[in-house]
Structures are given as C-alpha cells and as structure tokens.
MDAnalysis code that builds the backbone (N, CA, C; Angstrom):
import MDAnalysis as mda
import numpy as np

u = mda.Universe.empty(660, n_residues=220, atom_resindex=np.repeat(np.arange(220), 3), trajectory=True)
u.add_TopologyAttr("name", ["N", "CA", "C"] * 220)
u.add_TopologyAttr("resid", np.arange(1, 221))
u.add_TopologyAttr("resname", ["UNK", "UNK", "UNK", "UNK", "UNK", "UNK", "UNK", "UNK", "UNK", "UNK", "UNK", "UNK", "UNK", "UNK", "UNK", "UNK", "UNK", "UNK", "UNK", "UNK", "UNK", "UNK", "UNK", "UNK", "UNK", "UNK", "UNK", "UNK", "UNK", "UNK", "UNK", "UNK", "UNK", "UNK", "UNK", "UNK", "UNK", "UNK", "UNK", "UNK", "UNK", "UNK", "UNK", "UNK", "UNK", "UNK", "UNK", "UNK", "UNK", "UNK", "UNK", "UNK", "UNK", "UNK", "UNK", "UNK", "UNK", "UNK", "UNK", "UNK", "UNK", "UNK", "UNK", "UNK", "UNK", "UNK", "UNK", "UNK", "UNK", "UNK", "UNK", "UNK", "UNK", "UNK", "UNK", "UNK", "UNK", "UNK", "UNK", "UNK", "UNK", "UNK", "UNK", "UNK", "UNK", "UNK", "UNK", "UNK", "UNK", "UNK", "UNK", "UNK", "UNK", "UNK", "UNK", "UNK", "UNK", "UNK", "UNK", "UNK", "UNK", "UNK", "UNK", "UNK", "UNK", "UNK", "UNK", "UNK", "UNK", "UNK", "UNK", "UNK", "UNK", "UNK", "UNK", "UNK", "UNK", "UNK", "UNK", "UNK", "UNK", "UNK", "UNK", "UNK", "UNK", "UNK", "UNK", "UNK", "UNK", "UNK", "UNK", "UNK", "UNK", "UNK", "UNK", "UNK", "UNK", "UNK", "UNK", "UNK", "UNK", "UNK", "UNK", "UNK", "UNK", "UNK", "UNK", "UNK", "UNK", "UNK", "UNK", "UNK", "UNK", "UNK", "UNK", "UNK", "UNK", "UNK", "UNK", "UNK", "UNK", "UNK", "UNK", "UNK", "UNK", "UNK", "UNK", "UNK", "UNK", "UNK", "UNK", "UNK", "UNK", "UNK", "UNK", "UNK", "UNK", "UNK", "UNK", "UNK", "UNK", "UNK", "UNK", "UNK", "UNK", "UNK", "UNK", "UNK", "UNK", "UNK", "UNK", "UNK", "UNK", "UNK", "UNK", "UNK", "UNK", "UNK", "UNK", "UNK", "UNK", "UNK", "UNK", "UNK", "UNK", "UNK", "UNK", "UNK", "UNK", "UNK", "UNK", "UNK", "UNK", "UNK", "UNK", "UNK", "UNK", "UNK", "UNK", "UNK"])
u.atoms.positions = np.array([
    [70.532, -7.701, 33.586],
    [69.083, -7.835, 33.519],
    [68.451, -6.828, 34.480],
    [67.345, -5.489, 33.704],
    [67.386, -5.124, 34.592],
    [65.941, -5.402, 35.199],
    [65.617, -5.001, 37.043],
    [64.125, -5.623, 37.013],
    [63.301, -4.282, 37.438],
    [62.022, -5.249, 37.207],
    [61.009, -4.353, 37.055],
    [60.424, -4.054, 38.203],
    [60.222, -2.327, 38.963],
    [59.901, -2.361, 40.523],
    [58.314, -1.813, 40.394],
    [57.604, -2.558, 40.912],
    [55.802, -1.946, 41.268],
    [55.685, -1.637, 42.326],
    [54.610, -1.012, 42.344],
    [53.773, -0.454, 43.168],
    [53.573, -0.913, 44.503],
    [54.315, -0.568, 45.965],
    [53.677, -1.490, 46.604],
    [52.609, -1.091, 47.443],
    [51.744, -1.755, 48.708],
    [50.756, -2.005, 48.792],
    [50.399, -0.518, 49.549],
    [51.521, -0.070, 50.305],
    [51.327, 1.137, 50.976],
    [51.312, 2.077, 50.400],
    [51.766, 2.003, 48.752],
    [51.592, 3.323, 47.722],
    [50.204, 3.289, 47.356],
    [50.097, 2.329, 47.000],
    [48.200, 2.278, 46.430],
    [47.717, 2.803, 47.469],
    [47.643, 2.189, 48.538],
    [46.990, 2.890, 49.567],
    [46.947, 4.323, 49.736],
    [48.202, 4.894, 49.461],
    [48.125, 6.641, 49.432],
    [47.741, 7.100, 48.456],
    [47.688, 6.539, 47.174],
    [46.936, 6.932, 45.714],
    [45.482, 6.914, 46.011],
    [45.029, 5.868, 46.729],
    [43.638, 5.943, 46.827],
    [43.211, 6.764, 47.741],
    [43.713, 7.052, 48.850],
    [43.374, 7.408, 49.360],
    [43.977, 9.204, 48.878],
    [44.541, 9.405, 48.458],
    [44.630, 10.731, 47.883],
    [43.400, 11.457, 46.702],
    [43.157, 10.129, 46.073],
    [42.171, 10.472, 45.248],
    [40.152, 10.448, 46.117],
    [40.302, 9.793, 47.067],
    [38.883, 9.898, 47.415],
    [38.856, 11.361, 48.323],
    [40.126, 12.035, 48.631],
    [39.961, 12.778, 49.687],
    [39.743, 14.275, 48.503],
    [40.301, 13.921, 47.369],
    [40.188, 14.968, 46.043],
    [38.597, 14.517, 46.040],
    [38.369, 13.558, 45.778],
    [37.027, 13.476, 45.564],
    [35.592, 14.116, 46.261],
    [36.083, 14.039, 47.499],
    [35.102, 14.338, 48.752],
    [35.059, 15.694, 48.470],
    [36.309, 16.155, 48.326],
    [36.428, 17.902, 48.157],
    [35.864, 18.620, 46.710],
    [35.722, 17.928, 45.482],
    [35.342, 18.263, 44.501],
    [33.884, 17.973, 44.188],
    [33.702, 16.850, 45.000],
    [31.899, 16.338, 44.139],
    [30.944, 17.446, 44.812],
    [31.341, 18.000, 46.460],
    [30.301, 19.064, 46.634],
    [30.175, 20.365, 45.919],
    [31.507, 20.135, 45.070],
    [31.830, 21.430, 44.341],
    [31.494, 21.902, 43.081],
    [31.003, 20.689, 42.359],
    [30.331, 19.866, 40.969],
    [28.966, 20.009, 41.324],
    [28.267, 19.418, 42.566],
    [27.412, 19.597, 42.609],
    [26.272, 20.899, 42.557],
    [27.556, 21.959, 43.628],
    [26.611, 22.847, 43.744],
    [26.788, 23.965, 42.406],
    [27.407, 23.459, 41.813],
    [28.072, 23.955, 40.734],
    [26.539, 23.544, 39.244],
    [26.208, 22.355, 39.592],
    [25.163, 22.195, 38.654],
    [23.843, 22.956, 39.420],
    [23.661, 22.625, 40.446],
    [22.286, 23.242, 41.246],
    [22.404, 24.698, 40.642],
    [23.590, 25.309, 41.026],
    [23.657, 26.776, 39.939],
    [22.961, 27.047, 38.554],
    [23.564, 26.293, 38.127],
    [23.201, 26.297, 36.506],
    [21.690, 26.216, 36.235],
    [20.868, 24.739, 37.310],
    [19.556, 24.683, 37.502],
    [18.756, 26.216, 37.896],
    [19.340, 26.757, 38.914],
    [18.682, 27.754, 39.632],
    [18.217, 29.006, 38.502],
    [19.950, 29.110, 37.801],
    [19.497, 30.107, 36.671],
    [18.873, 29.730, 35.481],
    [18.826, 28.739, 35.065],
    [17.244, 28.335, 34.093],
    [16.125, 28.536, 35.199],
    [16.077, 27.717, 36.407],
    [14.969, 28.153, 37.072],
    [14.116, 29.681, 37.287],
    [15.568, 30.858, 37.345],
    [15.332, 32.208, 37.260],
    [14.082, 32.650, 35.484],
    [15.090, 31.977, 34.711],
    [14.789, 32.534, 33.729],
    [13.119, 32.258, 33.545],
    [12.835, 30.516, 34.092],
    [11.717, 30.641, 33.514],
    [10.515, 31.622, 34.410],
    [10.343, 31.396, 35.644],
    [10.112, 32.457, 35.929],
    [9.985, 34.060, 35.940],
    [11.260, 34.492, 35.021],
    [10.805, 35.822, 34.586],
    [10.133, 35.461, 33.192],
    [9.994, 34.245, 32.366],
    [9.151, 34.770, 31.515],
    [7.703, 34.628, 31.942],
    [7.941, 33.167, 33.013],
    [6.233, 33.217, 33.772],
    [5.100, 34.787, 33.854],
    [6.248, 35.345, 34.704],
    [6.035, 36.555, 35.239],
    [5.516, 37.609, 34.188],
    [6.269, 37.249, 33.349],
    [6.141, 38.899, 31.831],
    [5.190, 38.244, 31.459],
    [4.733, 36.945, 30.810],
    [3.109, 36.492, 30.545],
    [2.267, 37.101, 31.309],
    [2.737, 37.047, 32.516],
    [1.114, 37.505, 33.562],
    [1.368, 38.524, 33.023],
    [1.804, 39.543, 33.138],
    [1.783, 41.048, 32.884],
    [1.213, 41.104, 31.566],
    [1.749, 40.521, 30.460],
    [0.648, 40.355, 29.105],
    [-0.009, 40.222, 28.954],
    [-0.571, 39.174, 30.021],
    [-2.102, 39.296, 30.182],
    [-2.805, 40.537, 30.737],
    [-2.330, 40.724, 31.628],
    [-2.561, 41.740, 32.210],
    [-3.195, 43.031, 31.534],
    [-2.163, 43.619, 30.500],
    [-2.260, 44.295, 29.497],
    [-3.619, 44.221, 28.438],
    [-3.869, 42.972, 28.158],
    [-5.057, 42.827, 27.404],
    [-6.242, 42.853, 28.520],
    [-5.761, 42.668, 29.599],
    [-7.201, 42.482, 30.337],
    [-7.504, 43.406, 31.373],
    [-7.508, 45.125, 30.962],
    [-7.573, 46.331, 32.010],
    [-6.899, 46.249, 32.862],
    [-5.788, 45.934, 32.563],
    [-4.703, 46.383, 33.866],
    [-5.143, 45.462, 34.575],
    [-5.722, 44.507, 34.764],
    [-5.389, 43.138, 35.655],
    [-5.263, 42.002, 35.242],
    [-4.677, 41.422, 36.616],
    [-4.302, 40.290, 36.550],
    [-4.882, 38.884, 36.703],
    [-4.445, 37.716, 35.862],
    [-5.527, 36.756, 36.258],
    [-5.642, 35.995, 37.265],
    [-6.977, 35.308, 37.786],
    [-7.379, 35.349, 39.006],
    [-6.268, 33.885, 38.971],
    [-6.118, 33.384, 40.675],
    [-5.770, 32.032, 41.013],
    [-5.986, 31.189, 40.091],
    [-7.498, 30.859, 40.486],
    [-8.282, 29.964, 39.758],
    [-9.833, 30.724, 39.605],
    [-10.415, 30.724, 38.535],
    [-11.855, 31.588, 38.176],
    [-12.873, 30.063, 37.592],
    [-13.910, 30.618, 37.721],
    [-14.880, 29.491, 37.156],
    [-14.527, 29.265, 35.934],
    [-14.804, 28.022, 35.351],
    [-15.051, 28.341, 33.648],
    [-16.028, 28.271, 32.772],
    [-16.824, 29.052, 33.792],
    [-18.353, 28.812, 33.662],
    [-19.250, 30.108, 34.230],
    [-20.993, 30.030, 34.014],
    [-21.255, 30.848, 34.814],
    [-21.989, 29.697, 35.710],
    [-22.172, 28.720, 35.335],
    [-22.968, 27.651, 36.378],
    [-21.902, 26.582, 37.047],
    [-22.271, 27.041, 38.339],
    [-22.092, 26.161, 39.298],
    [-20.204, 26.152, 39.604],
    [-19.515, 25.939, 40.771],
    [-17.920, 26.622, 40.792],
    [-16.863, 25.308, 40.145],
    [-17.412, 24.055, 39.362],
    [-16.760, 23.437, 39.047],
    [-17.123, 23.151, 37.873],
    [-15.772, 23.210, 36.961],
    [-14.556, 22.943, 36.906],
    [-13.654, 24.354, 37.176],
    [-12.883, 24.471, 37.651],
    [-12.169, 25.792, 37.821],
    [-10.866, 25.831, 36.585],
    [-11.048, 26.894, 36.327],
    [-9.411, 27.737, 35.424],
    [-8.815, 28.346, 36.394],
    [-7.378, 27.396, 35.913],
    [-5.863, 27.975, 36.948],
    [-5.246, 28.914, 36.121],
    [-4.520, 29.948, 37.107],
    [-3.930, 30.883, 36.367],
    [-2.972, 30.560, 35.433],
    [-2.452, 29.544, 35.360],
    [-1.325, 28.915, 34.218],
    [-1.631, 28.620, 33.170],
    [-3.200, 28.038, 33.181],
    [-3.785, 28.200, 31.897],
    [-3.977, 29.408, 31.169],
    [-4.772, 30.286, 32.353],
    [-4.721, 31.815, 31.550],
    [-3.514, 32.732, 30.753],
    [-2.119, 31.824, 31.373],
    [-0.805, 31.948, 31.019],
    [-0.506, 31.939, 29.882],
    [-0.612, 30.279, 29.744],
    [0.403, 29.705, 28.528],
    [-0.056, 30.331, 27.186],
    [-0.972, 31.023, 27.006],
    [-1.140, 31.504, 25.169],
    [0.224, 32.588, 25.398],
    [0.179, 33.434, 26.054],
    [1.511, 33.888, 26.425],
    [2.854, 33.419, 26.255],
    [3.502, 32.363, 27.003],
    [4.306, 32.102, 27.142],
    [4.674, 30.791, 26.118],
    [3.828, 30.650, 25.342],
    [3.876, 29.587, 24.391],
    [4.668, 28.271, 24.749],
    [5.115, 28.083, 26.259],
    [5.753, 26.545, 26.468],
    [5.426, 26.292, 27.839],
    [4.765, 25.005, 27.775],
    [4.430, 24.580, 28.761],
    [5.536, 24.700, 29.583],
    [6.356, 23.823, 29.056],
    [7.725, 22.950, 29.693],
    [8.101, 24.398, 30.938],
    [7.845, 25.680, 30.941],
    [8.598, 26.226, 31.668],
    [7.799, 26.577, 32.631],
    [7.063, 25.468, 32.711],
    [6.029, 25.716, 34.667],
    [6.612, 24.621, 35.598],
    [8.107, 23.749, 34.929],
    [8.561, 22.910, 35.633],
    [10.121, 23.674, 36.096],
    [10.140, 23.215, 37.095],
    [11.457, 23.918, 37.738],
    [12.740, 22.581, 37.291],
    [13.835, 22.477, 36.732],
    [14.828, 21.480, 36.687],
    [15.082, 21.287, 37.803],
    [14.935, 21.803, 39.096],
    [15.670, 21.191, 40.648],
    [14.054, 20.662, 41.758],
    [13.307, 20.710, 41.130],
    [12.082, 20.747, 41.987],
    [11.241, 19.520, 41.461],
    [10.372, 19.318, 42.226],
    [9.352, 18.095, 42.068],
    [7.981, 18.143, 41.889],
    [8.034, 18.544, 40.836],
    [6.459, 19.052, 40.197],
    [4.943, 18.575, 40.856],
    [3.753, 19.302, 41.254],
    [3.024, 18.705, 41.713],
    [2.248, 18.410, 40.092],
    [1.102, 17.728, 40.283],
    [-0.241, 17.418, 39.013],
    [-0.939, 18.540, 38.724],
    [-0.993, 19.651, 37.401],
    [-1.893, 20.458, 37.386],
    [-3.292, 19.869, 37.406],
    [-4.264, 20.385, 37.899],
    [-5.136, 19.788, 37.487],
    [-6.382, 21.153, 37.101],
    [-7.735, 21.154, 36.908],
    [-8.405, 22.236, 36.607],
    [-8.759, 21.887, 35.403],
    [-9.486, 22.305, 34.430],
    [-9.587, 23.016, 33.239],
    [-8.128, 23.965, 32.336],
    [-7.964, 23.760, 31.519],
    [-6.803, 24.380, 30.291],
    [-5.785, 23.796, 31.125],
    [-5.349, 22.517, 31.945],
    [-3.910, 22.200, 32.273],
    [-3.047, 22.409, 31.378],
    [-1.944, 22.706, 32.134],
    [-0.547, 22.923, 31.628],
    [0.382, 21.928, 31.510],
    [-0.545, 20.902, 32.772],
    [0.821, 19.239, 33.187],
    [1.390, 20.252, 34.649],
    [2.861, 19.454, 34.675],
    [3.279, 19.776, 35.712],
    [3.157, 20.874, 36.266],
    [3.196, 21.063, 37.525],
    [3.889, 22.644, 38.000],
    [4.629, 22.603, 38.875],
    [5.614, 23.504, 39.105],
    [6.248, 23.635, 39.931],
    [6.737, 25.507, 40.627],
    [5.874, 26.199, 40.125],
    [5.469, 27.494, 40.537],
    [4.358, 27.703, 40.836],
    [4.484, 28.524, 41.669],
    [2.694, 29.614, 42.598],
    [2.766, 30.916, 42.139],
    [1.496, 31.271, 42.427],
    [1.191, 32.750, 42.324],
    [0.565, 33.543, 43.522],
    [1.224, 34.520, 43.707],
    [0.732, 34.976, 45.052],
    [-0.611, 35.504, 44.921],
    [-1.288, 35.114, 45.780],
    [-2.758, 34.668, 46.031],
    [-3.576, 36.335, 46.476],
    [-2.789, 37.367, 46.940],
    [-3.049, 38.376, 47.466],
    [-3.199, 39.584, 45.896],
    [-2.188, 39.091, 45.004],
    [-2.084, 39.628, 43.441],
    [-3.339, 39.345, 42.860],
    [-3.244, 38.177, 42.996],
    [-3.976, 37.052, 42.246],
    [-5.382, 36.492, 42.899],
    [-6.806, 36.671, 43.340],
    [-7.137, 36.317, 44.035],
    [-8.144, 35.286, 43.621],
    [-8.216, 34.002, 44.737],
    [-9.045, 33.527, 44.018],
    [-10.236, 34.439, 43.261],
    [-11.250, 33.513, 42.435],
    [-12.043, 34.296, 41.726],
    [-13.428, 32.823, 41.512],
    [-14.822, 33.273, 41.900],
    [-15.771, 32.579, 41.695],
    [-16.674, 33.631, 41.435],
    [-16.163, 34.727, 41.203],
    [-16.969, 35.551, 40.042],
    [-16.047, 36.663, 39.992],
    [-16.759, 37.944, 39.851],
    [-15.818, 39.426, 39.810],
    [-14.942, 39.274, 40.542],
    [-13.770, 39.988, 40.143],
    [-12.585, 40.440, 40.938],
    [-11.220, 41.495, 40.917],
    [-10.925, 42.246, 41.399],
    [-10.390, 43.291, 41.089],
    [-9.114, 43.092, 40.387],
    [-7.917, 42.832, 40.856],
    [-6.438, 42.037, 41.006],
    [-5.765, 43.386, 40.062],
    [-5.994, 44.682, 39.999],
    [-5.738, 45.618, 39.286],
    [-3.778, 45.906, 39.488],
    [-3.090, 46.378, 38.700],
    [-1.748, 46.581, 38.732],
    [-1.748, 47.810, 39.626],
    [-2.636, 48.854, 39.156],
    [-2.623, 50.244, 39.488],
    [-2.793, 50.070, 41.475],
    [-3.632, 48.892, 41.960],
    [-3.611, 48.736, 43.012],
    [-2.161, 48.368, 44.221],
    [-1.138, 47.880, 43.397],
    [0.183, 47.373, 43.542],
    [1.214, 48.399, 44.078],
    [0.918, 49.108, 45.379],
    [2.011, 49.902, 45.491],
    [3.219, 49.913, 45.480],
    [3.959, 48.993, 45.890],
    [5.056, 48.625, 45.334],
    [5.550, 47.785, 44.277],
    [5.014, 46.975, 43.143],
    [5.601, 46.490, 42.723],
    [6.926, 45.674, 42.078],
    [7.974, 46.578, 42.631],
    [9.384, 46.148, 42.384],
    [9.641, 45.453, 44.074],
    [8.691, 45.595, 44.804],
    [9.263, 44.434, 46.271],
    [7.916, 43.548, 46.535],
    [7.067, 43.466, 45.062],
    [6.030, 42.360, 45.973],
    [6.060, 41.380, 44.946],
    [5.769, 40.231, 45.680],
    [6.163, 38.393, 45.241],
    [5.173, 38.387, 44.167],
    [5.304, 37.637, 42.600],
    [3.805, 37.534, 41.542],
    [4.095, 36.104, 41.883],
    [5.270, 36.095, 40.955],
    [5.262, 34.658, 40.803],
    [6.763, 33.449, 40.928],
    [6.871, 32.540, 41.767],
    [7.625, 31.980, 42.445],
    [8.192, 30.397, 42.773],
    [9.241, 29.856, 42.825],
    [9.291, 28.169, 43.332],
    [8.122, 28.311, 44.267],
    [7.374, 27.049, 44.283],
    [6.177, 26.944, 45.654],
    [6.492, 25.098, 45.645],
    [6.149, 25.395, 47.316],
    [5.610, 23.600, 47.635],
    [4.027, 23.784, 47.238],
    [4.247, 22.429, 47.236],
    [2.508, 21.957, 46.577],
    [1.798, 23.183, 45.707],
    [3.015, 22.921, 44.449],
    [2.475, 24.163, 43.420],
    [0.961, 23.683, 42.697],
    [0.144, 22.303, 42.743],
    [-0.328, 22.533, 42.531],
    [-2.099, 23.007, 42.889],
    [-1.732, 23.556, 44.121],
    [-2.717, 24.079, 44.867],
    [-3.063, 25.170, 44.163],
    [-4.255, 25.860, 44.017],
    [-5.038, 26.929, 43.686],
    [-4.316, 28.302, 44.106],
    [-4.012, 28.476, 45.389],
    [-3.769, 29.654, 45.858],
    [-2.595, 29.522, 46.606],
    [-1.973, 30.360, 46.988],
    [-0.131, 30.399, 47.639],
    [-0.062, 31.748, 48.105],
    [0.462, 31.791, 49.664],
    [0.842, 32.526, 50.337],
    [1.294, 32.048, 50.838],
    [2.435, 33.048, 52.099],
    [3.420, 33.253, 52.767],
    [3.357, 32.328, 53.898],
    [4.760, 31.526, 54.121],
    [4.366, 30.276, 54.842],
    [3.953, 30.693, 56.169],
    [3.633, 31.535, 56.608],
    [3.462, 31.567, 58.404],
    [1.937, 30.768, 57.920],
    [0.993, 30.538, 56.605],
    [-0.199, 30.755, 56.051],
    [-0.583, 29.225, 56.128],
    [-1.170, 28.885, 57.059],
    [-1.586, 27.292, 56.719],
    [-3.184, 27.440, 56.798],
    [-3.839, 26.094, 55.793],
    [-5.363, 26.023, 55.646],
    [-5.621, 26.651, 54.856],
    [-6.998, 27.299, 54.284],
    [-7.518, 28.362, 53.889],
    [-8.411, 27.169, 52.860],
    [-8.377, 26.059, 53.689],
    [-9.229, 24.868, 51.788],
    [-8.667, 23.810, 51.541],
    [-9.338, 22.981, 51.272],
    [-7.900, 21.600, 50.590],
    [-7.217, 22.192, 49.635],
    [-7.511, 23.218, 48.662],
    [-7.421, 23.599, 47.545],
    [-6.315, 25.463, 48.055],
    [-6.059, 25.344, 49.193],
    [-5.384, 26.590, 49.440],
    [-4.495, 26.750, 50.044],
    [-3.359, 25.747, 50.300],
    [-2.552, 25.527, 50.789],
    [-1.149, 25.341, 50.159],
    [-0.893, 26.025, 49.271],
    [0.931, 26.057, 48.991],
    [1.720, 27.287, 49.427],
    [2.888, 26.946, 49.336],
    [3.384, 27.825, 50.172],
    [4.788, 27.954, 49.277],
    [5.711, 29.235, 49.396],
    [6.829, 29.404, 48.582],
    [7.862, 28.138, 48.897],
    [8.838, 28.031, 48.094],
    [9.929, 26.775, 48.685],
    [10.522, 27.706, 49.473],
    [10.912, 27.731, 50.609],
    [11.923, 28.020, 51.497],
    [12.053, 27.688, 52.489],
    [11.361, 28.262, 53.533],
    [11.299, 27.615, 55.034],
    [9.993, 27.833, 55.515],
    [9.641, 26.398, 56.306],
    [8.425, 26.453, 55.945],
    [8.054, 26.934, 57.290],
    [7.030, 27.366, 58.240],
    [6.378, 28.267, 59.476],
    [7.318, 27.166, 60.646],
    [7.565, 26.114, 60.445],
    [8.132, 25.504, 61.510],
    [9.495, 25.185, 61.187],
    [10.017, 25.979, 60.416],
    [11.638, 26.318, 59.738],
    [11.955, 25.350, 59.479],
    [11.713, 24.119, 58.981],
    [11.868, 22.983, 58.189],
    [12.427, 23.585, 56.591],
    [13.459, 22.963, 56.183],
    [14.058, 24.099, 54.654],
    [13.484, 23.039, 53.844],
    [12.607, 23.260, 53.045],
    [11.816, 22.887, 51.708],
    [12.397, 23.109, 50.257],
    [13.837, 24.149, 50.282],
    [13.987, 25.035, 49.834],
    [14.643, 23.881, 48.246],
    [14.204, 24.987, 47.117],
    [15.225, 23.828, 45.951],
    [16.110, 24.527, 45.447],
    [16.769, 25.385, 45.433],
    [18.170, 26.168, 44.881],
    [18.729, 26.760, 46.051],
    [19.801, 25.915, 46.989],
    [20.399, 26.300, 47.362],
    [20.195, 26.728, 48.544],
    [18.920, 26.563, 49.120],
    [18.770, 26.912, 50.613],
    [17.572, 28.733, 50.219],
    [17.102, 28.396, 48.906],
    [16.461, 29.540, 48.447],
    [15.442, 29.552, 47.422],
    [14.761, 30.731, 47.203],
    [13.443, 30.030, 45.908],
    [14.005, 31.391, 44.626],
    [13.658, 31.139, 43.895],
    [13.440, 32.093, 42.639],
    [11.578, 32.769, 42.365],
    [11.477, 33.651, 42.384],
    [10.962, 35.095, 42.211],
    [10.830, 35.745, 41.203],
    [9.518, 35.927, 40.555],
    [9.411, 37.055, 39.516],
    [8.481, 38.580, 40.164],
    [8.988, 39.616, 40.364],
    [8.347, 40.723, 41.490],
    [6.903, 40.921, 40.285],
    [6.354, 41.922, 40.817],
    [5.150, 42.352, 40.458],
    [5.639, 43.603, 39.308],
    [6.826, 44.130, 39.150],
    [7.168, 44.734, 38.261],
    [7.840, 44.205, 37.058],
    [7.858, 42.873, 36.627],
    [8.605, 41.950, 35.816],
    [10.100, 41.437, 36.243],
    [10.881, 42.286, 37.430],
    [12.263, 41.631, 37.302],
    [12.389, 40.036, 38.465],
    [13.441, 39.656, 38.062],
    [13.349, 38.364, 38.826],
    [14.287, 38.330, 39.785],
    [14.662, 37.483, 40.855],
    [15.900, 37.219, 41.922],
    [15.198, 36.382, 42.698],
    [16.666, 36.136, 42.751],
    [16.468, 34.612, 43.864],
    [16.422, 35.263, 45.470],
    [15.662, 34.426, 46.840],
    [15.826, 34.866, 47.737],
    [16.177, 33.551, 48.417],
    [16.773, 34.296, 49.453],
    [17.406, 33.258, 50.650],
    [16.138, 32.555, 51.529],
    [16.223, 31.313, 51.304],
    [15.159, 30.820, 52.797],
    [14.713, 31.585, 53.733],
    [12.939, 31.949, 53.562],
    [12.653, 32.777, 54.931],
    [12.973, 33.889, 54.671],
    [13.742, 34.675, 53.696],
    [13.910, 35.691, 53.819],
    [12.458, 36.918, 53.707],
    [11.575, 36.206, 52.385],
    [10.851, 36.800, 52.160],
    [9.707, 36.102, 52.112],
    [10.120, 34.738, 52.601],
    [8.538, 34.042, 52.863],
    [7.364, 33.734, 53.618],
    [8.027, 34.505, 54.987],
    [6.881, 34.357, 55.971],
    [6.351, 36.329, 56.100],
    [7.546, 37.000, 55.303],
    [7.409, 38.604, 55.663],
    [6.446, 39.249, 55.128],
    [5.250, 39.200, 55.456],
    [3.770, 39.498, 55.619],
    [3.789, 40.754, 54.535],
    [4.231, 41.766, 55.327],
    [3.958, 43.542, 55.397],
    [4.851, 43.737, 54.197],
    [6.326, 43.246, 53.867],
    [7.179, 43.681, 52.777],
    [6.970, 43.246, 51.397],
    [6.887, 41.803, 51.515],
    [6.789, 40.812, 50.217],
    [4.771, 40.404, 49.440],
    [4.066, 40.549, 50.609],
    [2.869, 39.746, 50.294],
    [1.789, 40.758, 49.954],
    [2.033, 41.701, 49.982],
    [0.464, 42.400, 50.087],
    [0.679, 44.092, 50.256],
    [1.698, 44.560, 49.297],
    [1.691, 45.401, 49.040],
    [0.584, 46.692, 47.812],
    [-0.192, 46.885, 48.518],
    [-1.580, 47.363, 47.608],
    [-1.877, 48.716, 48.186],
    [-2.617, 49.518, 47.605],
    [-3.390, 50.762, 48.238],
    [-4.879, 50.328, 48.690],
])
C-alpha cells in the first residue's frame, strides 16, 4: 500500500512566500508598464490637440486662439475657451481627457466636458477683445510649450509653475512640479507636450515647467 506524502506546513510557507516576493517585484513592473501605455495615448492626444490649434490657426491669419475671448461684444461674460475654438478641428471631445489624470469641469460657453490639458497663456493670450497670438511672432517654435498635461486644467489661462494668482480664473499650472517642488506630475514623474511647431514629447518634472526664458515665451 503505497501512501500518499503532502505538503507540509514549512513548504507552503516557502511557496507563499516565494510567490508574494515574485509579486512585490512584478506588480511595480505591470504597473509602470500600464502608466506607459497611458502616457503614450496621453502623447498622442495631445499632438492632435496641438495640430487643431495650428488648423485653426491657419484659417485664422496665422493666429492662434485666444485662452478664453468674449462671446460677445457686450459685456466679458460668458467667455469662449480655447477648446471650444478647438474641437470643430479635432472632431472628439474625448481627447481633452488624459487616461492617467483627473479632469477638472470645463466650463465657459462651447464646453467640451472634461479637461485635462492647458494652453500656454503667453501663445495664447487671454482675449476681452483684439489680440495678436500671431505664429510668425514665435521665435522658436520647436522649444516653446502650446499645449500640455496641466493641474487645474480647467482654469482659463496656464503658465509656468514658479506663476501663482493672476485671477480666480488664472491659475493652472503644467503637471509636474509645482514652485514648492511638490510632484503633481501624472506620467511618471512627467507631463506630455505638444511644442508650438506641432511635434510632441514628454518632459521630466520641472524640467521645463518653471523655465521661464526656454519653454514659455519664446516670441520676437
């Protein structure tokens, strides 16, 4: 007769414990492994964000549309956000939401719904009447910020975090690190970027968000 030998208590114990220590080592690896995948849809939608503005652009003398502009000639409320001026462009809402980020409420005239991108405010300026925002003005374009992950995307206007105040209505800032290096950041310790010349890339926290002179305000 022959008998039957199990498992005993000190083997389980090393099975389990072999498998949570696989575990510990793989789930950060899964994880950042999906945040990836997020980041590059996040890229993408942003470069089409970006090529809309420029389409617009195109129909509208070489500039670009304002922050937010009246939608009116009387009186500065209700305001049009630049995302509205967007979407005939880009024909989908859905891609003013980032998959790794936490959308603020559009609100304004022509909403879009969520957002979870800004527009740099120096491109883009507010507008409560005329305003220039010309391409031809853009001296660099292939190193200056259009359009980007932002905290409190759905604020009117967005600049570079050293940038606090400017309005209840003027205060977002890129995701990365914020003036008191607190990381805000949603891909990875970094934001995604569409430049002022259409191409896109991701930047590292801080790299290019408080840098005034390189990223924000490159113009003649």
């Amino acid at each position: 007769m022959t008998r039957r030998h199990g498992f005993t208590l000190i083997e389980l114990l090393v099975v389990i414990a072999i498998i949570a220590i696989l575990a510990a080592i793989l789930f950060p690896v899964f994880a950042r492994a999906r945040e990836k995948a997020r980041q590059t849809s996040c890229l993408s939608n942003v470069k089409q964000i970006g090529l809309g503005i420029l389409m617009y652009a195109q129909d509208y003398d070489e500039r670009l549309p304002g922050t937010y502009q009246k939608d009116g000639q009387a009186g500065d409320w209700p305001l049009h956000k630049w995302a509205a001026s967007v979407v005939p462009y880009v024909k989908n809402s859905q891609i003013f939401v980032c998959p790794s980020g936490t959308p603020g409420n559009d609100y304004g005239t022509g909403s879009v719904g969520p957002m979870s991108y800004g527009a740099n405010n120096y491109l883009m300026p507010d507008a409560r009447g005329n305003f220039n925002a010309a391409l031809a003005r853009i001296s660099h374009p292939a190193e200056t910020l259009l359009i980007f992950d932002a905290w409190a995307a759905n604020r009117y206007c967005v600049r570079g975090n050293w940038y606090m105040g400017g309005g209840a209505d003027c205060y977002g800032r890129p995701a990365g690190l914020r003036a008191d290096d607190v990381d805000i950041s949603v891909h990875n310790g970094g934001f995604n970027a569409c430049l002022a010349d259409g191409h896109a890339k991701w930047y590292k926290g801080g790299e290019a968000d408080r840098n005034y002179d390189n990223y924000w305000k490159k113009s003649r």
